[in-house]
C-alpha positions in Angstrom: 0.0 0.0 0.0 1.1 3.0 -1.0 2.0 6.6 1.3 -0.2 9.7 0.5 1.0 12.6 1.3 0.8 16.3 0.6 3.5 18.3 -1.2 5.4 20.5 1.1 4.5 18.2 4.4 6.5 15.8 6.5 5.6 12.4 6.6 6.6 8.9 8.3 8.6 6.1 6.5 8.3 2.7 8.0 10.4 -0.3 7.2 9.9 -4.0 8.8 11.6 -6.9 8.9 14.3 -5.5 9.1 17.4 -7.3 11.2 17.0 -5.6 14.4 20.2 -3.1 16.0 21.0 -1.9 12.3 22.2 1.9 13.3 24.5 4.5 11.7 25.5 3.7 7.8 24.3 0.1 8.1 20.8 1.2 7.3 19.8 4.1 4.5 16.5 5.0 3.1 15.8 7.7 0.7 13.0 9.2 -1.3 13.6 8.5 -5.2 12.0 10.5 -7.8 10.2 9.0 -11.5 13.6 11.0 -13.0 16.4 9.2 -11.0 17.2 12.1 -8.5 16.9 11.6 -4.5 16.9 12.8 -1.5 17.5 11.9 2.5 15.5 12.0 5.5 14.6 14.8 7.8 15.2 12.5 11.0 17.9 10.0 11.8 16.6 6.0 11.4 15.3 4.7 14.6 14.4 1.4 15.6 10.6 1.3 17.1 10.3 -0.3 19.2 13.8 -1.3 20.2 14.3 -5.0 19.3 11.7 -5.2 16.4 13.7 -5.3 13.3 10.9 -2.1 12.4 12.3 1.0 11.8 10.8 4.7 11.4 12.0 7.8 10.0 10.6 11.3 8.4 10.6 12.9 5.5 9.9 16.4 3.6 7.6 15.8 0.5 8.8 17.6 -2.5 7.7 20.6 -4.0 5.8 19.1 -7.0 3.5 16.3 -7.1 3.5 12.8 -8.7 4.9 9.4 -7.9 7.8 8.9 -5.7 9.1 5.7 -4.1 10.9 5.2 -0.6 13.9 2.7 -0.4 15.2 0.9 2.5 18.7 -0.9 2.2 20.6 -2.8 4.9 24.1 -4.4 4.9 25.5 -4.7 1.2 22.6 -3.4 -0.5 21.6 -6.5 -2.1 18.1 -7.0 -3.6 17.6 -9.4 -0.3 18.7 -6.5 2.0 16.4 -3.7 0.1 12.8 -2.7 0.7 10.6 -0.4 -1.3 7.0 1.5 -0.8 5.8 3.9 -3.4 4.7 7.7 -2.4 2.0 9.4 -4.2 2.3 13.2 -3.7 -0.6 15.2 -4.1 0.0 18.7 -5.4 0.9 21.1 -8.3 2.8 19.2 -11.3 6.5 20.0 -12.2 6.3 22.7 -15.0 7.5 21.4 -18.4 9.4 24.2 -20.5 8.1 24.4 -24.3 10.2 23.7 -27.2 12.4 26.8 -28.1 11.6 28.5 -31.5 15.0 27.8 -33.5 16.0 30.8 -36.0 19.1 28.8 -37.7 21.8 28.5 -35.2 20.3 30.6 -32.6 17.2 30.2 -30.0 14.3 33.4 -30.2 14.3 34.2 -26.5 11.2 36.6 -25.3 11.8 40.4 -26.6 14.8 39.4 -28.7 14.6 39.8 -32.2 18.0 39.6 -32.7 19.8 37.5 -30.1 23.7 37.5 -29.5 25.4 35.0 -27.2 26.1 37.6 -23.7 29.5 36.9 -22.2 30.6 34.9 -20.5 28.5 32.3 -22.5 26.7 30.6 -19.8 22.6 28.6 -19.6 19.8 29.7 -17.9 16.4 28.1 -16.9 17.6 25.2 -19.7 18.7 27.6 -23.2 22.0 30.0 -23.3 21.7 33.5 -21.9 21.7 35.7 -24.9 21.4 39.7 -25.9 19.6 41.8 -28.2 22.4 43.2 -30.8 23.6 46.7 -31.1 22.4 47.5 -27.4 25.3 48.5 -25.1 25.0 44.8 -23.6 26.5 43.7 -27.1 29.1 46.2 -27.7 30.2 45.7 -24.7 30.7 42.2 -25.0 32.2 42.4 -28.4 34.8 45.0 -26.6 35.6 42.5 -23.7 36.3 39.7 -26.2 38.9 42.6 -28.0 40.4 43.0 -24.9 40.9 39.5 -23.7 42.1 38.7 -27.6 45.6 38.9 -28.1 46.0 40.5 -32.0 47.3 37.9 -34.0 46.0 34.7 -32.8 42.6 34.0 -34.8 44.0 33.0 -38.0 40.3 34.2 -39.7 40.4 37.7 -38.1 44.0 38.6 -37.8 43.6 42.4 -36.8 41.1 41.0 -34.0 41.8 42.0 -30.5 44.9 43.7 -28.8 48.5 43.8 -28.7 49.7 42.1 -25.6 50.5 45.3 -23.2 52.5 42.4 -21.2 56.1 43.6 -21.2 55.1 47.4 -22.2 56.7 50.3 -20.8 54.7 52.7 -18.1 52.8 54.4 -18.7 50.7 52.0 -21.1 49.9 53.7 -24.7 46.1 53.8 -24.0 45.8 55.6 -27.1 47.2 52.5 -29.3 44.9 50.4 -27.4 42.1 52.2 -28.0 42.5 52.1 -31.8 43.3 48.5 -31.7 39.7 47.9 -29.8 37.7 50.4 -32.1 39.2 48.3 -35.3 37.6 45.6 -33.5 34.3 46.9 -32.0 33.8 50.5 -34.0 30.7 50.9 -32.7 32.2 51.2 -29.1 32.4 54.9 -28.0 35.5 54.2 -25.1 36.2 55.6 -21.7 39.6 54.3 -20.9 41.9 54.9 -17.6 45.5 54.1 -16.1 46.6 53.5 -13.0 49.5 51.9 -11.1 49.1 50.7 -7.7 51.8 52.7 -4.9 51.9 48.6 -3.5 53.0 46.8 -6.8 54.5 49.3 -9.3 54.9 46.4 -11.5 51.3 46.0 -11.6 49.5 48.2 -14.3 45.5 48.4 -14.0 43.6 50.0 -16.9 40.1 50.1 -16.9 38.4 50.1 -20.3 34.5 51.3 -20.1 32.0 51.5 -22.9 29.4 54.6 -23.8 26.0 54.2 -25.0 
């Protein structure tokens, strides 16, 4: 017979049978969802009553409704040492996202007609995090991949990115670097400043900001 339960309450797990004195890592149970993921109790494992081989523990019902299962394991694990009960959760159903709408390589977000990967290129809620182009969002990224591009090394786009300022002189030539970033990005209107640490005057920190 199966537990009912509420989503969002705490309910009581019961195992029998059981060898009795099983305590600590010699006995596990967890709550096992329909998609492989699960989750421990609330309360340690007790035996009740003492001596019974029965043992009793609580759990937090999950969020979403739907069928769950309970699974008791003893000893090695073996099918011989496991026991299982299912749970049936009432409550609100997990939300299934709808298929993107794919425009060729690219996903159509909400309110992007035009979308361009944002940096640095990461997912959210399941599809890639993406900006409109030519907003400041977008030039802004195209200017940060300039900058962390060393000139020279993207065979396709040779004149792509920056010199490397490694070994420069100070002050840095922020005026070379500035044209090398607007041959990249010339939409970028820049705002760039210098400065060199009193601490580490081998250090040189230059801070590159983008206008709208």
């Amino acid at each position: 017979m199966a537990i009912e339960t509420t989503s969002g309450q705490i309910f009581e797990a019961r195992v029998a049978n059981f060898p009795t004195g099983l305590t600590g890592t010699a006995i596990t149970v967890t709550l096992r969802t329909n998609k492989g993921g699960f989750s421990g109790p609330l309360t340690g494992i007790a035996e009740d009553p003492v001596g019974s081989g029965s043992y009793v523990t609580t759990f937090l019902a999950p969020e979403y409704g739907g069928q769950y299962s309970i699974v008791w394991q003893w000893g090695d694990g073996s099918p011989s040492r496991t026991a299982a009960e299912d749970v049936v959760i009432s409550g609100p159903l997990e939300p299934v996202p709808g298929p993107p709408t794919v425009i060729g390589p690219l996903i159509q977000h909400v309110g992007i007609s035009q979308p361009h990967f944002d940096l640095p290129m990461r997912y959210g809620n399941g599809r890639e995090v993406v900006v409109q182009q030519d907003t400041v969002e977008d030039v802004r990224n195209c200017v940060e991949a300039g900058v962390r591009t060393v000139r020279g090394t993207r065979p396709w786009v040779p004149n792509f990115g920056i010199s490397d300022p490694t070994f420069e002189n100070q002050p840095i030539d922020l005026i070379s670097i500035g044209r090398e970033i607007y041959d990249s990005e010339p939409r970028a209107v820049l705002d760039m400043t210098q400065f060199i640490p009193v601490t580490d005057e081998l250090a040189d920190n230059i801070t590159v900001g983008v206008n709208t």
